[in-house]
N, C-alpha and C positions, 0 to 999 in steps of 0.2 A: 351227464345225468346222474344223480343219486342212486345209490340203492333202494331207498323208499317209494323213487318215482313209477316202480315197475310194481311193488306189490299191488297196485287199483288196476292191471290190465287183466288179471286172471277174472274166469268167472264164478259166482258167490261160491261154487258147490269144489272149487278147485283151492279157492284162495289159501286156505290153510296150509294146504302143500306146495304151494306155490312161492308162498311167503317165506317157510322153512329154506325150501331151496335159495333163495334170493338171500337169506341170511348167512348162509351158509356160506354161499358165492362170495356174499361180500366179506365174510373172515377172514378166508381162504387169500382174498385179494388181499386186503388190508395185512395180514402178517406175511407177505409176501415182499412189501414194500417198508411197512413199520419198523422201528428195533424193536426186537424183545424187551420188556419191562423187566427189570430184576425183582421190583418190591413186589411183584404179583406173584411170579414163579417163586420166590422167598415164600409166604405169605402161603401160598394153594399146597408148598411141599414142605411145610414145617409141620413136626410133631411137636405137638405143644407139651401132650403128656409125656411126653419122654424129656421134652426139655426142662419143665416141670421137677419131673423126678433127678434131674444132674443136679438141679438147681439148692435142693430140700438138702440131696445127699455132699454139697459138696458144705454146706452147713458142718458136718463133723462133728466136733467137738474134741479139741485136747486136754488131758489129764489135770493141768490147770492153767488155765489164762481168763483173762478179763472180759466180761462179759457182763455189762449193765443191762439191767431189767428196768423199763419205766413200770410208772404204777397209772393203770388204768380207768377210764371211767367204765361203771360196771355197763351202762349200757353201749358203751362202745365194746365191750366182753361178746352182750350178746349176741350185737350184731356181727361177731367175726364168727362165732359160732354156730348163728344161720348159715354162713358163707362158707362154712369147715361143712357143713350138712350139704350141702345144695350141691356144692364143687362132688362130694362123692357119689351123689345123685347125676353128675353128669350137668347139671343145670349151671352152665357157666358164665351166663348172659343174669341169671338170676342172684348167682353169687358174687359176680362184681355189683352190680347195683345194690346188694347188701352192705358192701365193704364201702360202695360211692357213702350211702348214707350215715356210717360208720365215720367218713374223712369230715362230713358235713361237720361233726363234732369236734373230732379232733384232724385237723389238716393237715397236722407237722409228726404224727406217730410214724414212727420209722418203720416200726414193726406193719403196723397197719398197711401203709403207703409202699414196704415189701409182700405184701400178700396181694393188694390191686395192682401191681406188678409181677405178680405169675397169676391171678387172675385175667391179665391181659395175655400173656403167651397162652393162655387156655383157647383163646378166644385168635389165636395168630393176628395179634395188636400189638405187632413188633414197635414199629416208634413208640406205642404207651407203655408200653412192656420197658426199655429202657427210660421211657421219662421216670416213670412213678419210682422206676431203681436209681435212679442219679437222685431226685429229691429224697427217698431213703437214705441213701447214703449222706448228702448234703444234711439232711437233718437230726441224725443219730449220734451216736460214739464214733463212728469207725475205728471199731473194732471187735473182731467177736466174730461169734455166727453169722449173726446179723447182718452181718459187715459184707462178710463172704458171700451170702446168698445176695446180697445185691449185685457183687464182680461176676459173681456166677452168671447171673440173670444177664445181667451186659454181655457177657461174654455168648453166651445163647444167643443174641439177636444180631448182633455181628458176624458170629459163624452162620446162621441161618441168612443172613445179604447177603453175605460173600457168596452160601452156595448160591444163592439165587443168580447173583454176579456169572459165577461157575456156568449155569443153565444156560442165562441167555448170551455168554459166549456161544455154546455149540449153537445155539440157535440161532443164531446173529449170520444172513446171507447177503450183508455188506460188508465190505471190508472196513469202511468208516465204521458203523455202526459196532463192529468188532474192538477197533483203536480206540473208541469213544471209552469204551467199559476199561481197558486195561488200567488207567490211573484208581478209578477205584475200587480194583481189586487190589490193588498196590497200598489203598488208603487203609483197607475194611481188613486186610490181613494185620497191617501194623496196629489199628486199632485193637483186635483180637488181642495179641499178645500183649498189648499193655493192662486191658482189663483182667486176662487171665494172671500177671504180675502183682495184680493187684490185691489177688485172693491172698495172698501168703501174705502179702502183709497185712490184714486183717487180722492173723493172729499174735496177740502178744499178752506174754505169759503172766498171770497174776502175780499181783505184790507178794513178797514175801510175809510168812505170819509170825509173831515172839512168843 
């Protein structure tokens, strides 16, 4: 029998609490028997703003290197500057759908396409969070700030599985279900260090001047 099948035996003036228990019950069941999910514990225990903020800060900048600036359309300007407003208002469902409408125009700005990727870690939108950073990356200089805050940004969502990976180890009360996760801890660690390899070489020093 179902869970569902017992919510209709209570009566009308019970059901409410009836139901709760019956949900309950069946959680209780269900992650008794389930494995733990990583991308959800990932996902429910990530700080976005703090990811966010490694992400901006590992940007830097050195005394001189190379660093191309596109030239923009003014209204894709304003729409990042709705989304620099919105994001500090906290509105961060409001400020990606700024930046989406902003992409409608231009699809391939590196810079843009790195803001709707920490637009998405605001929002714990790990897989978008690394897409919209690899098409950043894929479409810009690489190299630069710019560059950086994309390796960054990968590097955030990978440490952020892993720990998830991390969680539902301890939470894992099969041993298969335990053995299942080890290969990609094994993966999402390796992973890790090559994006965060990759921030340094993002920076390279500007040409010299006569």
């Amino acid at each position: 029998m179902k869970c569902s099948d017992f919510t209709g035996a209570f009566p009308r003036g019970a059901r409410r609490k009836g139901v709760v228990l019956v949900v309950l019950t069946c959680l209780a069941s269900a992650c008794a028997v389930a494995p733990p999910q990583p991308t959800v514990l990932a996902e429910a225990n990530f700080n976005g703003e703090a990811a966010v903020a490694a992400v901006r800060a590992a940007a830097g900048g050195a005394a001189r290197e190379l660093d191309v600036q596109p030239i923009r359309d003014p209204q894709v300007e304003d729409l990042r500057q709705q989304a620099t407003q919105l994001e500090r208002a906290r509105k961060y469902v409001e400020a990606a759908a700024a930046l989406d409408q902003a992409l409608q125009i231009n699809a391939a700005d590196p810079a843009l396409l790195q803001e709707r990727a920490e637009a998405a870690l605001l929002q714990h939108r790990l897989d978008d969070a690394e897409r919209y950073a690899q098409k950043a990356f894929d479409s810009g200089s690489q190299v630069g700030p710019l560059c950086r805050r994309h390796w960054a940004t990968i590097a955030q969502v990978r440490q952020a599985k892993l720990d998830g990976v991390g969680a539902a180890m301890k939470l894992a009360q099969k041993q298969e279900h335990y053995d299942a996760l080890v290969p990609q801890r094994s993966q999402l660690t390796e992973a890790k260090k090559q994006a965060q390899a990759k921030i340094d070489v993002c920076t390279v020093a500007a040409p010299a001047r006569y």
